[in-house]
KENU-588121 format. One record per residue: chain; z, x, y of N, C-alpha, C in turn. Coordinates in nm, 3 decimals, padded with zeros to 5 digits. Each point is the difference from the previous one (the first is absolute). Layout:
KENU-588121
[A; [Z; X; Y]; [Z; X; Y]; [Z; X; Y]]
...
This chain:
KENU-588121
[A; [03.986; 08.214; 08.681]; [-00.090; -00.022; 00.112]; [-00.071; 00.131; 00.031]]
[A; [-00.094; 00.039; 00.063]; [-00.090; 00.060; 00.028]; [00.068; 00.114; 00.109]]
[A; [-00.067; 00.076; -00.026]; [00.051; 00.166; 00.146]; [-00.033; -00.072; 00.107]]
[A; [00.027; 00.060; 00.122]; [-00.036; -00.035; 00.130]; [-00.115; 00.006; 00.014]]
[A; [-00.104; 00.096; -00.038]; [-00.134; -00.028; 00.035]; [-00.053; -00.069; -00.056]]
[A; [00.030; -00.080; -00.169]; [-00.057; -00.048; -00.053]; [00.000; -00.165; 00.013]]
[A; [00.182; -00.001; 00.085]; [00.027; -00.120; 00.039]; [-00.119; -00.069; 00.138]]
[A; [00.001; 00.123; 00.050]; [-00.068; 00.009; 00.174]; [-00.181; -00.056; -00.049]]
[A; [-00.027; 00.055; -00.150]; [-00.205; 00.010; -00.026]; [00.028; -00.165; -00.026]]
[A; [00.111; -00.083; -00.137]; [00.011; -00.110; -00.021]; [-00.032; -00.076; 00.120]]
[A; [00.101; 00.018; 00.091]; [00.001; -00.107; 00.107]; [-00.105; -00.014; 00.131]]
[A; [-00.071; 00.138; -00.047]; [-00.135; -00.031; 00.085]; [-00.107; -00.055; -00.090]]
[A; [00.024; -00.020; -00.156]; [-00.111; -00.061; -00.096]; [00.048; -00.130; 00.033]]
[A; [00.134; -00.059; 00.006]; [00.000; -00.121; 00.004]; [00.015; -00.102; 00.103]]
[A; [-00.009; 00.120; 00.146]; [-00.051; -00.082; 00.138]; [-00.144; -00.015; -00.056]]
[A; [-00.060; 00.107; -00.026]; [-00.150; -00.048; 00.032]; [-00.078; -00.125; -00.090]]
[A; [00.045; 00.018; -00.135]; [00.015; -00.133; -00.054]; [00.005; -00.123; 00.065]]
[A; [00.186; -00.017; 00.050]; [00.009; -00.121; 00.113]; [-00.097; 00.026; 00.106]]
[A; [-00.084; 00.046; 00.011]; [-00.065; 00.048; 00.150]; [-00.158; -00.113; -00.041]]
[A; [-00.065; 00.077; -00.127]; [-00.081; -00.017; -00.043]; [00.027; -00.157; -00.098]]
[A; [00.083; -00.090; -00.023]; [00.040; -00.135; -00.047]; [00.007; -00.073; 00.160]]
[A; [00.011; 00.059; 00.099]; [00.021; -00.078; 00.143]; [-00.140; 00.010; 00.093]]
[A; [-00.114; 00.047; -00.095]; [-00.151; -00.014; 00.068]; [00.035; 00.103; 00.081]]
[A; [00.048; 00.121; 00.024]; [-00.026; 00.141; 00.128]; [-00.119; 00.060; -00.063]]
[A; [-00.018; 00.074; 00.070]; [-00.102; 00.123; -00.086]; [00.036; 00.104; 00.017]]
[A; [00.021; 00.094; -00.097]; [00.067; 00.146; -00.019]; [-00.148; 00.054; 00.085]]
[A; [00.052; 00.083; 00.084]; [-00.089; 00.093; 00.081]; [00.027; 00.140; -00.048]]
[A; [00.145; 00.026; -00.031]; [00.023; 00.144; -00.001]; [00.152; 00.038; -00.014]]
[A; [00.025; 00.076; -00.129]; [00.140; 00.058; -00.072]; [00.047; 00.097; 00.073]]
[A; [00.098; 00.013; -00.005]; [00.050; 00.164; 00.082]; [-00.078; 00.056; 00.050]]
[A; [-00.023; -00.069; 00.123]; [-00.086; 00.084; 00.092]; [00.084; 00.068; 00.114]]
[A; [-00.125; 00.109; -00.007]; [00.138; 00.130; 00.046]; [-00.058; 00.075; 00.168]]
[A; [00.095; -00.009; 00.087]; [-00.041; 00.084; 00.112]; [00.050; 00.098; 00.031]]
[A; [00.005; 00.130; 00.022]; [00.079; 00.049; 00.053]; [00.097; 00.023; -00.085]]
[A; [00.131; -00.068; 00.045]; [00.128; 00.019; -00.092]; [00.047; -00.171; -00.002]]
[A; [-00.139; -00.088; 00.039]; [00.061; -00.136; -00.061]; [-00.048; -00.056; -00.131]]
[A; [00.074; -00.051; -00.003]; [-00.079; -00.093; -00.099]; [00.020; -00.135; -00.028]]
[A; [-00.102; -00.100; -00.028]; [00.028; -00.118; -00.010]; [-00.044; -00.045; -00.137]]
[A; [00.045; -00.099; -00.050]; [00.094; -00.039; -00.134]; [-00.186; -00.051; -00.073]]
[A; [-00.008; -00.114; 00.100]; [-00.093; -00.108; -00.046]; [-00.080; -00.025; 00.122]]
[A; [-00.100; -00.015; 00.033]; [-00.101; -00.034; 00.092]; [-00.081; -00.138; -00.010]]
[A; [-00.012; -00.148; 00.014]; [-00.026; -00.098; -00.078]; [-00.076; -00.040; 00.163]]
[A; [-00.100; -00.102; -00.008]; [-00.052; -00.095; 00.072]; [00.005; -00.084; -00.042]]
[A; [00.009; -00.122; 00.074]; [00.017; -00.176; 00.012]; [-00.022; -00.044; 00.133]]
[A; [-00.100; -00.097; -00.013]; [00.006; -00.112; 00.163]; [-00.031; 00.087; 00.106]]
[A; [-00.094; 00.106; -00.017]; [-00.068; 00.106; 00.098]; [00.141; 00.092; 00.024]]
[A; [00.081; 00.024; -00.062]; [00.054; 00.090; 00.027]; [00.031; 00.120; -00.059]]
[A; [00.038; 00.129; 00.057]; [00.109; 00.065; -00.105]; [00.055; 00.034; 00.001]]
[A; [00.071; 00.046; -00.132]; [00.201; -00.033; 00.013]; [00.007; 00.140; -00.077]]
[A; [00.076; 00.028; 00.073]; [00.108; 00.169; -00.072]; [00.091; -00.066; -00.038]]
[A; [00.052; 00.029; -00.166]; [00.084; -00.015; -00.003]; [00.091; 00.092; -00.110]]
[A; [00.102; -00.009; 00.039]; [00.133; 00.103; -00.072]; [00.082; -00.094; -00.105]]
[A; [-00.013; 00.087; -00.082]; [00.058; -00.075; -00.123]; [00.170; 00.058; -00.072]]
[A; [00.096; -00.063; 00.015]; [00.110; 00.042; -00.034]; [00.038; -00.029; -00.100]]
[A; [00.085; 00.055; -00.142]; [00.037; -00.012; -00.099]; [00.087; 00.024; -00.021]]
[A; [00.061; -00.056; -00.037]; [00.208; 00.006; -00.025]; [00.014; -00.054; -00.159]]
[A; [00.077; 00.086; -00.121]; [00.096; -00.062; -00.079]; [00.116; -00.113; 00.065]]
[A; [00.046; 00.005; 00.138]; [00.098; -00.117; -00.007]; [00.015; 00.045; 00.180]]
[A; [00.068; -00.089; 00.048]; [00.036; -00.034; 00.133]; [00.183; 00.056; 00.036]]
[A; [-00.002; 00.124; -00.090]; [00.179; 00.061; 00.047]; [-00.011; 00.030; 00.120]]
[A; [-00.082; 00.074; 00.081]; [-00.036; 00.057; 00.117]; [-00.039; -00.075; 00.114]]
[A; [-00.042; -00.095; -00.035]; [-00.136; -00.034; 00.097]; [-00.123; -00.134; -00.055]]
[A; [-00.038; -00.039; 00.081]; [-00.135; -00.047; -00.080]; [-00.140; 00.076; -00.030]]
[A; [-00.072; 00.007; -00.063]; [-00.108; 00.076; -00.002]; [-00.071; 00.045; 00.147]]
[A; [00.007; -00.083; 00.072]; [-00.124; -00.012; 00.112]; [00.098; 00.068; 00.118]]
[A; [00.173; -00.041; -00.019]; [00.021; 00.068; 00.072]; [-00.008; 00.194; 00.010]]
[A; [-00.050; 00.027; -00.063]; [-00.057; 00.167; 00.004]; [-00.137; 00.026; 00.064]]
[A; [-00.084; -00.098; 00.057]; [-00.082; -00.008; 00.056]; [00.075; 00.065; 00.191]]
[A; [00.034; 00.100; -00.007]; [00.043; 00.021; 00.137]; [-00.072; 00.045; 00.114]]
[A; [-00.002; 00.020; 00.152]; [-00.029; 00.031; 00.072]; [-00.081; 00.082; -00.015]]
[A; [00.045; 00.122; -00.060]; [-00.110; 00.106; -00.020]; [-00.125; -00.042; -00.053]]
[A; [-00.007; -00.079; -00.168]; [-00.049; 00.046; -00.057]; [-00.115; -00.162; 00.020]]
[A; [00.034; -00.047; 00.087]; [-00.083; -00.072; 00.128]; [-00.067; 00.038; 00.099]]
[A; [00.045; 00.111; 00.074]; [-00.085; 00.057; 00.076]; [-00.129; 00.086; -00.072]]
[A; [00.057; 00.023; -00.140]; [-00.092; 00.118; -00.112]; [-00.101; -00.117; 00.007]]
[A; [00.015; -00.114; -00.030]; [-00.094; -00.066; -00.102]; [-00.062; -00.098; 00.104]]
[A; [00.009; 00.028; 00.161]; [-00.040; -00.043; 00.116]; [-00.122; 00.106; 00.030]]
[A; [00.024; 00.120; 00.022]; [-00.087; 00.089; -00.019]; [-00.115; 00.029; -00.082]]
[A; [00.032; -00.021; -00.112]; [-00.080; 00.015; -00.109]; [-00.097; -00.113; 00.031]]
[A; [00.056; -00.074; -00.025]; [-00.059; -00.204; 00.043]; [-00.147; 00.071; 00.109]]
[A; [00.057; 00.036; 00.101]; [-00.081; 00.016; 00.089]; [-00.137; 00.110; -00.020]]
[A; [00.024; 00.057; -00.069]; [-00.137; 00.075; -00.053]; [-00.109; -00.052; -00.050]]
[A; [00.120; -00.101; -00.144]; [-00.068; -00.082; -00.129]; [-00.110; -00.084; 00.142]]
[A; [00.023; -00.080; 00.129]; [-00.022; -00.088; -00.008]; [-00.124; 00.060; 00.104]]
[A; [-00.010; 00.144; 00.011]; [-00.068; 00.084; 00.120]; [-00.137; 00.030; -00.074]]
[A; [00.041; 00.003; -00.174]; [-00.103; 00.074; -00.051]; [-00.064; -00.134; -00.066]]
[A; [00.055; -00.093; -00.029]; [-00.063; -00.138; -00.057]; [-00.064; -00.075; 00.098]]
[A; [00.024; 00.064; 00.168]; [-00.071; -00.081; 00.078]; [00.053; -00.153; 00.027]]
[A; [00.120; -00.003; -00.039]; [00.031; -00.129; -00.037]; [00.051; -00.105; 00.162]]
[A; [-00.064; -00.121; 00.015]; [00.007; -00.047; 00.122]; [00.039; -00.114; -00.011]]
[A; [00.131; -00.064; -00.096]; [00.065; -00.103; -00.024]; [00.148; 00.020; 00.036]]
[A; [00.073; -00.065; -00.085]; [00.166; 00.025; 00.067]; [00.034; 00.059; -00.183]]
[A; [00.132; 00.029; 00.043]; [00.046; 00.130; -00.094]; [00.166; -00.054; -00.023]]
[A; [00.037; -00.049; -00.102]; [00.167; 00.017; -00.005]; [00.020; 00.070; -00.109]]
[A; [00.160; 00.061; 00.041]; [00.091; 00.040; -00.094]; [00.086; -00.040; -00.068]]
[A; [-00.004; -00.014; -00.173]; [00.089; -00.087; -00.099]; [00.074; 00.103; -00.078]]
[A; [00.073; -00.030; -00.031]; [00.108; 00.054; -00.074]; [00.015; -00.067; -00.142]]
[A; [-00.026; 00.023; -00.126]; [00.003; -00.064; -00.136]; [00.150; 00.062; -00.030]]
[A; [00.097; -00.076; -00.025]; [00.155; 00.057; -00.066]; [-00.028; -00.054; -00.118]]
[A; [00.050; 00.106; -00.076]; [-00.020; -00.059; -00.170]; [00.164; 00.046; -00.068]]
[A; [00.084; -00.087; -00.019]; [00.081; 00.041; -00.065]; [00.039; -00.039; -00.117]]
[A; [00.039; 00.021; -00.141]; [00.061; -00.037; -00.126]; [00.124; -00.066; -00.052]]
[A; [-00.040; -00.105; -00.020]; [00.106; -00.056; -00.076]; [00.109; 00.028; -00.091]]
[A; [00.113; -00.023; -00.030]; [00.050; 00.043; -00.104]; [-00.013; 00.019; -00.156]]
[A; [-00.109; -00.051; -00.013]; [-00.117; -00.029; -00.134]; [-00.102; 00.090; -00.005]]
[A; [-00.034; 00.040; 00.160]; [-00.125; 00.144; 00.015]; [-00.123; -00.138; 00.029]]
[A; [00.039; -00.100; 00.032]; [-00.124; -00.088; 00.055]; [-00.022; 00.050; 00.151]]
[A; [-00.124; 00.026; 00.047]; [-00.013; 00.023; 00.163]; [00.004; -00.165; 00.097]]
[A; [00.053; 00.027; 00.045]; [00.046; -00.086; 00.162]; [-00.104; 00.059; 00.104]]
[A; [-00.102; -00.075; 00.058]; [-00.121; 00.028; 00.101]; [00.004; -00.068; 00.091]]
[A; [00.050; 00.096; 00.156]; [00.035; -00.096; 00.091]; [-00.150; 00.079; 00.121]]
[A; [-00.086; -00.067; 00.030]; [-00.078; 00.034; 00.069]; [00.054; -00.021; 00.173]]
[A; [00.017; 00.090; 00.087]; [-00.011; -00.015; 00.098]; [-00.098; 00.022; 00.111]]
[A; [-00.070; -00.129; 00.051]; [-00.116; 00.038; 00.077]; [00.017; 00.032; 00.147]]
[A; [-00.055; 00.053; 00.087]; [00.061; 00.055; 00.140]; [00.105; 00.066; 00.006]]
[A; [00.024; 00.037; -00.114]; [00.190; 00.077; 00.036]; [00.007; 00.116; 00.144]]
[A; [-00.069; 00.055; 00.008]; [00.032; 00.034; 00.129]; [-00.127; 00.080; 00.051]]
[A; [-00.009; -00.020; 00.166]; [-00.113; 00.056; 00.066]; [00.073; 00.169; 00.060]]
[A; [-00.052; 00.115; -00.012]; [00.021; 00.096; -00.008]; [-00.019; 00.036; 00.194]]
């Protein structure tokens, strides 16, 4: 299986994939503020969605999404708020969480979560 970063680039190629097979529109990759950053940037249904993408070889720890913590919610709350200062943007805005984890075969498991949490 792949290094950590290489595991981390996969599983943001293969949210955006599922992103882009589910009609969103990629707005914007690692977009970076400050010291945040957000994964995937997509619009759908006048909206747009930050979202953080988690990648796990397997579930010993945790589930993928559960690493989505407090902090790194308030990071990607912040950031959100710039993206949406400088796009002018005057619709509604959620935050999704894509968990991608691997099978015992190395098949990916894509669990999209939409609204996972308001910051």
């Amino acid at each position: 299986m792949a290094s950590h970063n290489d595991l981390g680039t996969l599983g943001e190629q293969l949210a955006k994939q599922f992103l882009e097979k589910s009609a969103y529109e990629i707005l914007d990759e690692n977009w970076v503020h400050k010291k945040s950053e957000i994964d995937l940037i997509v619009y759908k249904d006048s909206k747009i969605i930050f979202v953080e993408v988690k990648t796990r070889k397997n579930n010993t720890f945790a589930e993928p999404e559960d690493f989505v913590n407090p902090n790194k919610q308030k990071q990607m709350a912040l950031a959100a708020e710039e993206y949406i200062h400088l796009m002018n943007h005057q619709h509604g805005i959620r935050f999704d969480i894509i968990s991608i984890l691997f099978d015992n075969v190395g098949k990916p498991i894509i669990k999209h979560i939409e609204d996972a949490f308001w910051p």
